[in-house]
C-alpha positions as a Markdown table, in Angstrom:
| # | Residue | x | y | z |
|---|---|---|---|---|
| 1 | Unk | 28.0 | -8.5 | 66.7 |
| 2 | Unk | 25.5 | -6.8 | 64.7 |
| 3 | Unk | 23.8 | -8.7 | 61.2 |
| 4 | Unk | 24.1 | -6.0 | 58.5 |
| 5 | Unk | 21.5 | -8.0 | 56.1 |
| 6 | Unk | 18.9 | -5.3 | 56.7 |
| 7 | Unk | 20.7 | -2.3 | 56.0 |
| 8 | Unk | 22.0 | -4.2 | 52.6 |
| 9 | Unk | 18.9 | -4.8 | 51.7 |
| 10 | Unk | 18.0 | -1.0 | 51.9 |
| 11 | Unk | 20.7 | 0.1 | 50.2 |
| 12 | Unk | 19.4 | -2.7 | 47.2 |
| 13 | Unk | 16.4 | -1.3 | 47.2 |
| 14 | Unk | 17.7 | 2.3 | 46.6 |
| 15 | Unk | 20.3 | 1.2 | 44.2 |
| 16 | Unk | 18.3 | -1.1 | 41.9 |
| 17 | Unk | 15.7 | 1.8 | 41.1 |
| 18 | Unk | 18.8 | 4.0 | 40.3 |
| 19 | Unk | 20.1 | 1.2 | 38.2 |
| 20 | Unk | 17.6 | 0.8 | 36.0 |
| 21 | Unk | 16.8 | 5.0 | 35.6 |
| 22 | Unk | 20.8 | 4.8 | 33.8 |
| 23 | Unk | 19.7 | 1.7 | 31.7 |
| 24 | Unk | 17.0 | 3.3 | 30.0 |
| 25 | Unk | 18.9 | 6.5 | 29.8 |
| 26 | Unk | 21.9 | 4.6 | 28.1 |
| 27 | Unk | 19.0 | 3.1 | 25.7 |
| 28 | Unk | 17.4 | 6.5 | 25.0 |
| 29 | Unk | 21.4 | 7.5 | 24.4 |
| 30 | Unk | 21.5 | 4.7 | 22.2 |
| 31 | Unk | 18.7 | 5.2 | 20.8 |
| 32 | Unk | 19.3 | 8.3 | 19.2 |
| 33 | Unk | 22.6 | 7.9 | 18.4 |
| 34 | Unk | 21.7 | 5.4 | 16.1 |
| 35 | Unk | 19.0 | 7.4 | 14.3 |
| 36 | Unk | 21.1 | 10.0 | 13.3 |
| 37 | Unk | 23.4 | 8.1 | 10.8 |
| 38 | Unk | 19.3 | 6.5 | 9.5 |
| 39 | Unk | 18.0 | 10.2 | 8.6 |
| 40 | Unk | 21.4 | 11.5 | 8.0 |
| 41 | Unk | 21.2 | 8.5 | 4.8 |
| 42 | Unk | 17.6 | 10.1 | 3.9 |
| 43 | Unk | 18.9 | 13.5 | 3.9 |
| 44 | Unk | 21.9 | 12.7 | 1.4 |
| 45 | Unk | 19.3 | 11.0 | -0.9 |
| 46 | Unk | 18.5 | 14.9 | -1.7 |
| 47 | Unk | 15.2 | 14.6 | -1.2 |
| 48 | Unk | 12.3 | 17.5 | -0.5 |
| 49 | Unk | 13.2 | 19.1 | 2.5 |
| 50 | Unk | 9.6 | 19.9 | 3.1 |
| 51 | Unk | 7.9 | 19.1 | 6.3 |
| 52 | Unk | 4.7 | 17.0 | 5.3 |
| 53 | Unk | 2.7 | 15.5 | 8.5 |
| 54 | Unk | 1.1 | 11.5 | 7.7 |
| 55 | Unk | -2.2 | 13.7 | 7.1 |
| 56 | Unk | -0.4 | 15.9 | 4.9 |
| 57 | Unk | -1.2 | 13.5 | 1.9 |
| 58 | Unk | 1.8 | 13.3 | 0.8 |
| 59 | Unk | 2.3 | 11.0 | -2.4 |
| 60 | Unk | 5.8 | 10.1 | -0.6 |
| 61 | Unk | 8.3 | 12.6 | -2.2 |
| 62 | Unk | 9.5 | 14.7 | 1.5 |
| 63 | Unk | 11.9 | 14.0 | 3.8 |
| 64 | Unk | 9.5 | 14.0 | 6.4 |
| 65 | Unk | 7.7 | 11.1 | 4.8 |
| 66 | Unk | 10.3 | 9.0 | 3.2 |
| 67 | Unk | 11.8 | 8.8 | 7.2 |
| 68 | Unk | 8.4 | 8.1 | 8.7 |
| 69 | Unk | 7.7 | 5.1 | 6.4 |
| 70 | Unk | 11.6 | 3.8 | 6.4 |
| 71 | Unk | 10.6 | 3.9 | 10.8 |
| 72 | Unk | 7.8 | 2.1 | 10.4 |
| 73 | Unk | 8.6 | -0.7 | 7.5 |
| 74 | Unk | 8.7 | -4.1 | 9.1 |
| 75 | Unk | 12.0 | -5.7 | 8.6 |
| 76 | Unk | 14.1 | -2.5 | 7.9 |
| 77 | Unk | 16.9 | -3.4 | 9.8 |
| 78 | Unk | 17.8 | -1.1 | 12.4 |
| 79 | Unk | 14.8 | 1.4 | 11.6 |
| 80 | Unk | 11.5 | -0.1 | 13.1 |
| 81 | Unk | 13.1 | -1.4 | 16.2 |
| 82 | Unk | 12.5 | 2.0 | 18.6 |
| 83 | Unk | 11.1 | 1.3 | 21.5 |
| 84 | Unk | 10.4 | 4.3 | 24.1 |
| 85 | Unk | 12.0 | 2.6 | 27.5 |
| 86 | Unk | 9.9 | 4.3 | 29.7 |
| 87 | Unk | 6.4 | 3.2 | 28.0 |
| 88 | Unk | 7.0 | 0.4 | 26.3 |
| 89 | Unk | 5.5 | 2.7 | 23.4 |
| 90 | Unk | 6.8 | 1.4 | 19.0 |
| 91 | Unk | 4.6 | 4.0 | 17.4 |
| 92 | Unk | 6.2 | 6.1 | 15.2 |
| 93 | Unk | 4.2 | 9.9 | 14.8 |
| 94 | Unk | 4.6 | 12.1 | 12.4 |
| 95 | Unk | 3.1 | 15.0 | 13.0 |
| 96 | Unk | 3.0 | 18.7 | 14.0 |
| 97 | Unk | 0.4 | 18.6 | 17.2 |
| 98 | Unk | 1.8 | 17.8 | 20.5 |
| 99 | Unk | 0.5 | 13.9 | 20.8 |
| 100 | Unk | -2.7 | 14.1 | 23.1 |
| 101 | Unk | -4.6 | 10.9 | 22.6 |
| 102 | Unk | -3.7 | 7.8 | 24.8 |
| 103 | Unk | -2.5 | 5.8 | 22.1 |
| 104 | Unk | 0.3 | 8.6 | 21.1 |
| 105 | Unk | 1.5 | 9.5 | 24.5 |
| 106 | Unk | 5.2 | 8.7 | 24.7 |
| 107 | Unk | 5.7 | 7.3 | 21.8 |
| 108 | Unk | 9.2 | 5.8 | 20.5 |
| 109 | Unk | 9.9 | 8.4 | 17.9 |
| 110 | Unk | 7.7 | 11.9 | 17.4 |
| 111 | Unk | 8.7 | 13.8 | 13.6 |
| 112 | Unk | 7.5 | 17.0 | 14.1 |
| 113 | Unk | 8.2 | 20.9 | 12.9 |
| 114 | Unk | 6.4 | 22.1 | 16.2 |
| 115 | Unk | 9.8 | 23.8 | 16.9 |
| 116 | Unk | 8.9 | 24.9 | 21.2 |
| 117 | Unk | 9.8 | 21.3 | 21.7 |
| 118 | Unk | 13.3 | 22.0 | 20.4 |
| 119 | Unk | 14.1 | 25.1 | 22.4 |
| 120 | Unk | 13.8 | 27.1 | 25.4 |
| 121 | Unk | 9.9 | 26.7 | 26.2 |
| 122 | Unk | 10.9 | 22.9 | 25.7 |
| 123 | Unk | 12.0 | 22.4 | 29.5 |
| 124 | Unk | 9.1 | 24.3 | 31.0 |
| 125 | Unk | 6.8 | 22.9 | 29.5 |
| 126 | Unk | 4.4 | 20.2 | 32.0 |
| 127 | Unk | 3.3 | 18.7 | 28.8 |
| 128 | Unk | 6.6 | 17.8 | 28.3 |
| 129 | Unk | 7.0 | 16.3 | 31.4 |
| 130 | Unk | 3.6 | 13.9 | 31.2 |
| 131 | Unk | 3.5 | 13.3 | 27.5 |
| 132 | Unk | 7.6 | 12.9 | 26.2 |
| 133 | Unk | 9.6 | 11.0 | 28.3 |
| 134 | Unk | 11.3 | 8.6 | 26.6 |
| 135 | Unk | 10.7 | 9.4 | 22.8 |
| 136 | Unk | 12.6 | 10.4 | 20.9 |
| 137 | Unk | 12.5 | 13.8 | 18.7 |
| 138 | Unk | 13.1 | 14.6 | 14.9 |
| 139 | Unk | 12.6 | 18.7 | 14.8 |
| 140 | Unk | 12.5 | 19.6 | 11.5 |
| 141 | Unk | 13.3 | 23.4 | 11.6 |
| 142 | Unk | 11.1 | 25.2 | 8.8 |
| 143 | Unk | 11.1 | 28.5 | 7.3 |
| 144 | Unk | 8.8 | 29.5 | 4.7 |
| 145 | Unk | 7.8 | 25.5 | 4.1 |
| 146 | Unk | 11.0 | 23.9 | 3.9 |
| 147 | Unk | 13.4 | 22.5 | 6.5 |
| 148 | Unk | 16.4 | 24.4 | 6.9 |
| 149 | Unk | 17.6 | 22.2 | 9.7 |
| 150 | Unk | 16.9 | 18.8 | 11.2 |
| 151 | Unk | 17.8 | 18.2 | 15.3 |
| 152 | Unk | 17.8 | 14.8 | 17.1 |
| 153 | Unk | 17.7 | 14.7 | 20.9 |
| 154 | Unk | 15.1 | 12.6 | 22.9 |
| 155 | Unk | 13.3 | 13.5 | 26.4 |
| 156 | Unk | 14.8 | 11.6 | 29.6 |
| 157 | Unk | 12.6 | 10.6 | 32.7 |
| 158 | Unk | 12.1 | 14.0 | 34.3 |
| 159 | Unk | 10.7 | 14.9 | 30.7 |
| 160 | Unk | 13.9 | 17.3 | 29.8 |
| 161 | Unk | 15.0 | 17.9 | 26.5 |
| 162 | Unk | 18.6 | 15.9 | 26.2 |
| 163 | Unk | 21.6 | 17.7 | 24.6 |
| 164 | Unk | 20.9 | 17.3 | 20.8 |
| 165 | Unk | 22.0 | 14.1 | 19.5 |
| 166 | Unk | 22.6 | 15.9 | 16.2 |
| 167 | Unk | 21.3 | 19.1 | 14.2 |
| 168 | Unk | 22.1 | 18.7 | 10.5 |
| 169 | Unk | 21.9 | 21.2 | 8.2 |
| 170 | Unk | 20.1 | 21.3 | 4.9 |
């Protein structure tokens, strides 16, 4: 009679990868989905739906900014605790440009109004694929300087956009 232990330990070694590829999609899942209720509570504050990036100088009045810092404050509860699954990554961005510097690839959470990340060109982009996985994206949508729209999805492994976590209007 044949031993099987070879074979099984294949099949481990197939499955375990696998395993862990779902477990850091269901945290980028989770991820999100628990981000939307934080900025829905900053956009029912009624604050300025303006975009302003960190170098915007912003005294601390937009949207943009009031989410940033809320993200970043130590102790906040639930905001401060993102943690891209992919890179290991806590900074929180907030800024138009596509990160390019070592220190902001993949980073937990990207605030942006660069809106190609949030549509079609999204999923063809390569920069995309090396730069995104894992973070997750707050698109403010911006017409004539203010937001008109906020969308929530993240990027999975492959560095595709994920089905929007939520687009709230404003």
């Amino acid at each position: 009679m044949a031993v099987q232990t070879p074979r099984r330990r294949k099949d481990a070694g197939i499955a375990i990868p696998v395993y862990a590829t779902k477990a850091k999609d269901s945290v980028l899942q989770q991820n999100a989905g628990s981000l939307v209720p934080q900025v829905k509570g900053c956009v029912a504050l009624d604050l300025d739906p303006a975009y302003v990036a960190d170098d915007g100088g912003d005294p601390g009045g937009s949207l943009s900014t009031i989410i940033t810092r809320a993200l970043r404050a130590p102790g906040a509860g639930s905001w401060g605790h993102y943690v891209n699954p992919l890179s290991g990554s806590t900074a929180i961005l907030c800024q138009s440009a596509l990160p390019t510097s070592a220190g902001e690839l993949r980073p937990a959470v990207w605030i942006t109004d660069d809106q190609r990340f949030a549509y079609a060109a999204f999923s063809a982009s390569a920069a995309t694929r090396n730069l995104l996985p894992g973070t997750l994206l707050v698109v403010f949508t911006t017409r004539g300087g203010r937001a008109s729209a906020i969308d929530i999805f993240y990027v999975d492994d492959s560095g595709q956009r994920s089905t929007s976590a939520a687009a709230l209007a404003l």
